[in-house]
C-alpha positions as CSV (number, residue, x, y, z in Angstrom):
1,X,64.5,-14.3,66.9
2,X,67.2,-11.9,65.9
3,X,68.3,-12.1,62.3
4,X,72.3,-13.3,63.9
5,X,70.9,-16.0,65.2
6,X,69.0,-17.4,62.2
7,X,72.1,-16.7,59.8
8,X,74.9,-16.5,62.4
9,X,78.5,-15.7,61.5
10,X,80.6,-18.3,60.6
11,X,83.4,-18.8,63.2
12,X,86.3,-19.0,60.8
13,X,86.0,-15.1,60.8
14,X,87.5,-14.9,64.1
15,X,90.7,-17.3,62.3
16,X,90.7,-15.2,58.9
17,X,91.2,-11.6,61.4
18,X,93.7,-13.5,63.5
19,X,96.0,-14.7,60.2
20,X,95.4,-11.0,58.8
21,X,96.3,-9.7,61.8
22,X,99.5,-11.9,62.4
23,X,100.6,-11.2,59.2
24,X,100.8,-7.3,60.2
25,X,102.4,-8.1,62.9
26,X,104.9,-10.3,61.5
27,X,105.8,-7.7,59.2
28,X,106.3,-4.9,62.3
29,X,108.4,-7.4,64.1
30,X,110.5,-8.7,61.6
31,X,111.6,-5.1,60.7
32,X,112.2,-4.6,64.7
33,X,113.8,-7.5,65.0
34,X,116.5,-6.7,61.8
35,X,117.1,-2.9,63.7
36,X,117.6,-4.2,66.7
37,X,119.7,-7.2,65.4
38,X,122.1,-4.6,63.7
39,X,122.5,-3.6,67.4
40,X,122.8,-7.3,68.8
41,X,121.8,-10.8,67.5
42,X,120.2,-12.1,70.3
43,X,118.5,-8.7,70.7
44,X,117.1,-8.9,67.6
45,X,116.1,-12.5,68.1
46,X,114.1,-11.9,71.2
47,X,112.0,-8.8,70.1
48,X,111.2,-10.9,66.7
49,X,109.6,-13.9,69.3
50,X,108.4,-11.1,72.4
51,X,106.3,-9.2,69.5
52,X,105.2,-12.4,67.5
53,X,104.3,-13.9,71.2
54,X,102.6,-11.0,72.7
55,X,100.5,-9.6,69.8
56,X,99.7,-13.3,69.0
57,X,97.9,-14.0,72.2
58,X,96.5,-10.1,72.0
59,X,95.2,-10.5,68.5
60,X,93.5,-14.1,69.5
61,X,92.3,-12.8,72.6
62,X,90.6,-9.5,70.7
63,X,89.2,-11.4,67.7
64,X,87.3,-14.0,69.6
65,X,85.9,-11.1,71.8
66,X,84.6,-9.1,68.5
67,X,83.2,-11.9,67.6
68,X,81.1,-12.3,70.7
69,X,80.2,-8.5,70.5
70,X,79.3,-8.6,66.6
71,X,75.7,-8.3,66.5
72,X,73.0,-7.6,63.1
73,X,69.7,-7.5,63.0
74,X,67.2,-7.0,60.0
75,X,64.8,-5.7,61.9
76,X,60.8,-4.4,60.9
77,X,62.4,-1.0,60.5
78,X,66.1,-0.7,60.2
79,X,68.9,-2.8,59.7
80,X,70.8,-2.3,62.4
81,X,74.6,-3.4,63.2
82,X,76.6,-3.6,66.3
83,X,80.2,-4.2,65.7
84,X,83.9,-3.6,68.4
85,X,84.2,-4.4,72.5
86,X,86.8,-1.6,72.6
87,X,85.3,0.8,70.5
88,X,82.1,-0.2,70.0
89,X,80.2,1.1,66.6
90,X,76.4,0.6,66.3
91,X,74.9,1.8,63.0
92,X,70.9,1.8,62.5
93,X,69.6,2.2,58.5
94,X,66.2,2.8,57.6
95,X,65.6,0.7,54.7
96,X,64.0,3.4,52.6
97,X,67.9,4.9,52.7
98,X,69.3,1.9,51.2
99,X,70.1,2.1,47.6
100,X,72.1,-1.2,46.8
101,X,72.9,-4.4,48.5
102,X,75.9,-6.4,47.1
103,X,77.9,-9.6,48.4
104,X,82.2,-9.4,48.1
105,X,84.9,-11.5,49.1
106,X,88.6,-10.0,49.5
107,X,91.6,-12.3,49.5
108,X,91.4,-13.5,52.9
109,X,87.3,-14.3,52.5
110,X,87.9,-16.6,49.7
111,X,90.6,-18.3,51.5
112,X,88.2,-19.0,54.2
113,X,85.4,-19.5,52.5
114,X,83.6,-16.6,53.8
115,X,81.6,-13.6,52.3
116,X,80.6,-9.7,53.3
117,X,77.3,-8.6,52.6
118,X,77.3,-4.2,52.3
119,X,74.4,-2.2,51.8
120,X,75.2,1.2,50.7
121,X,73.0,4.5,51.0
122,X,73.7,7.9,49.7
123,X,76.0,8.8,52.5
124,X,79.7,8.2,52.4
125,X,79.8,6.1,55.8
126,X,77.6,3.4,55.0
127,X,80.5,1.8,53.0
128,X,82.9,1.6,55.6
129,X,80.3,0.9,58.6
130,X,77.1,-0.7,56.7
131,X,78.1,-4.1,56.3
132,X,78.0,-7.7,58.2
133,X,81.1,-9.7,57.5
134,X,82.3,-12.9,57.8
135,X,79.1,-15.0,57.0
136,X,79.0,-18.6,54.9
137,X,77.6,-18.3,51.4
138,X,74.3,-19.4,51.9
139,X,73.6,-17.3,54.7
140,X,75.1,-14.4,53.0
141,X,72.7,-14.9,50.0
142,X,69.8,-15.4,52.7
143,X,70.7,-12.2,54.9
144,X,71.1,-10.3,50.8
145,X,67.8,-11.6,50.0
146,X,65.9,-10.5,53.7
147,X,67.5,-7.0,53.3
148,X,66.6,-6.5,49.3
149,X,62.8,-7.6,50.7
150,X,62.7,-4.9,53.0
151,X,63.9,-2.5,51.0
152,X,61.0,-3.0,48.1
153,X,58.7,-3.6,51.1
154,X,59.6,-0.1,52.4
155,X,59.6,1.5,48.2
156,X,56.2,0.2,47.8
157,X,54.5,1.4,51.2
158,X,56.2,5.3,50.3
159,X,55.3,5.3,46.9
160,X,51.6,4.0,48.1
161,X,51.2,0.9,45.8
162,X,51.1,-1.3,49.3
């Protein structure tokens, strides 16, 4: 069984990217809607509702599909994490590269009541790409707990005190 499905996302990631998300877009179109409203009223009133319409439905429609394509897995080897439908990123790490694994919540997380877990290796892109977001408290502490095992069992085998 794959790692997801014993500590699977929680769902009210694909809500905290959609009310992130809005709120970008809320910004964009209300600065639209005031140019174009200098131009015409009604004008500026319809491109502040098309934009908040369209990228609305867009946003939901996208967020609900990353979810589905999210995938992690601590595997025997590597942790390995599978993130985008558009674009999509896969990222393998050896545990004997990982050097720390830490839990964080930004603004929107707490709201939700949802954490991050990162693991970080000497390399600059593991702190943008090495993490699994969106996960419930006790599976983050669960999925924190699997990785840090790994990683010692992987320190002991190389330094040969197995």
């Amino acid at each position: 069984m794959t790692t997801i499905k014993q500590y699977p996302l929680d769902r009210k990631k694909i809500m905290k990217r959609f009310v992130s998300g809005m709120i970008i877009w809320t910004i964009l179109a209300i600065i639209a809607g005031i140019f174009l409203g200098s131009i015409s009223m009604l004008l500026g009133i319809f491109t502040f509702l098309g934009i908040i319409i369209i990228f609305s439905v867009w946003t939901w429609i996208y967020e609900n599909k990353y979810f589905q394509a999210y995938f992690y897995d601590v595997g025997e080897s590597f942790l390995v994490i599978r993130k985008d439908w558009i674009t999509p990123r896969e990222t393998m790490l050896p545990y004997e590269k990982l050097q720390d694994v830490y839990m964080d919540q930004d603004l929107f997380d707490r709201m939700f009541g949802l954490w991050d877990v990162h693991v970080s290796t000497a390399t600059m892109m593991s702190g943008m790409a090495a993490h699994i977001d969106g996960v419930n408290s006790e599976n983050a502490q669960k999925i924190r707990e699997l990785i840090m095992g790994k990683i010692k069992e992987k320190g002991k085998r190389a330094s040969g005190y197995d």
